[in-house]
N, C-alpha and C positions, 0 to 999 in steps of 0.2 A: 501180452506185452504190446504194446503201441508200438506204431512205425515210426512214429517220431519222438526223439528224444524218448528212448525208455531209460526207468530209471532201477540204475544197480546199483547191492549194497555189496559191498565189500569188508568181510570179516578177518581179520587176518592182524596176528600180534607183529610181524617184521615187517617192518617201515618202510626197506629196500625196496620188499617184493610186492607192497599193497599200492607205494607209488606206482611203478613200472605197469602192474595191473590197471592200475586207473589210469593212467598216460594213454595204454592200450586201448581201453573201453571209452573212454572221452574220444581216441581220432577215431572213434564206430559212430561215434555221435550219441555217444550214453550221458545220462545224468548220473553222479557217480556219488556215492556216498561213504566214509570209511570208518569201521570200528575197529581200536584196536584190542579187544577182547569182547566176550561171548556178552556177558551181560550190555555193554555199549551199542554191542551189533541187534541184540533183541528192545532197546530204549528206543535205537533210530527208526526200527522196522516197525514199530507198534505206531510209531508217533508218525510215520508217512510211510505206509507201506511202498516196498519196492517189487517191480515187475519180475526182478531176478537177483534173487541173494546168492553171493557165491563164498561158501563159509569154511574156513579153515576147521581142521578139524584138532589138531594139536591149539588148543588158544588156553593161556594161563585162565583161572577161576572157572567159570562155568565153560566146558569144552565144548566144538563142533556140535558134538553128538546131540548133546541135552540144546543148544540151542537149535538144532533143525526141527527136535520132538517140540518144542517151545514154539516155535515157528507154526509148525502143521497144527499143532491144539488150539491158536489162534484162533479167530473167525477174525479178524484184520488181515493175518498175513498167511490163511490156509492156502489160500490160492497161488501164492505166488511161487515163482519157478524157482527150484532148491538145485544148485552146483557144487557139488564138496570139492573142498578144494585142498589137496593134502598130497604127501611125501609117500603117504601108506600107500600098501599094495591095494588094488581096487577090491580084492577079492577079497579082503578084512572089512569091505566097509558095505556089504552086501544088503544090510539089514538097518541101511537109512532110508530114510522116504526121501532122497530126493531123486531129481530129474536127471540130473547127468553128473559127470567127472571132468573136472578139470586137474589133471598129476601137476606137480613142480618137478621140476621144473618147467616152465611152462613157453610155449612159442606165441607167440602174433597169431599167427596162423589158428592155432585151439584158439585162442581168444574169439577170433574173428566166427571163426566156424560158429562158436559154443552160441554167442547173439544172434548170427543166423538163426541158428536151429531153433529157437527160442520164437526171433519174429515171425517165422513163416507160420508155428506153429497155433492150431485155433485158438484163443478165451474159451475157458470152460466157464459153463457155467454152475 
């Protein structure tokens, strides 16, 4: 992820919480992109990859799941940082390839952290 302006994608079917999300991650100073289902969230990522998807995992037609596996088989978007973003218990969601968790409900605070964690962390190559 870049120190400046990196850019998140945001998957997530309720309008509410993808706003409030991106409110969140725009005053971190992110570039913020938003699908509101799995197939939309894998159009945007293909066509500009983002440094951090943060992906619902309940999303109507193709769910979380199949779009994070869609994500990583990529070679556009293998690289980039994976945050399930869900209501589920973590310990149901053991057997996704991503980077970390973000629960709902969700504080400022996890937001704030979760891009830390992210920028400090190196580019793989």
């Amino acid at each position: 992820m870049t120190m400046d302006a990196p850019h998140v994608l945001v998957v997530e079917d309720e309008q509410d919480v993808s706003n409030l999300l991106s409110q969140h991650l725009r005053g971190l100073g992110c570039r913020v992109d938003v699908a509101e289902t799995g197939e939309g969230g894998m159009e945007r990522a293909f066509a500009d990859p983002p440094d951090l998807a943060i992906v619902d995992i309940l999303l109507p037609g193709i769910d979380g799941r199949e779009v994070i596996r869609r994500l990583r088989a990529d070679a556009r978007t293998s690289g980039c940082r994976i945050a399930v973003f869900s209501v589920l218990d973590p310990q149901d969601l053991t057997d996704l390839a991503a980077d970390a968790m973000l629960a709902k409900p969700f504080r400022r605070a996890a937001v704030a952290q979760l891009v830390d964690s992210f920028a400090r962390r190196p580019e793989e190559d």
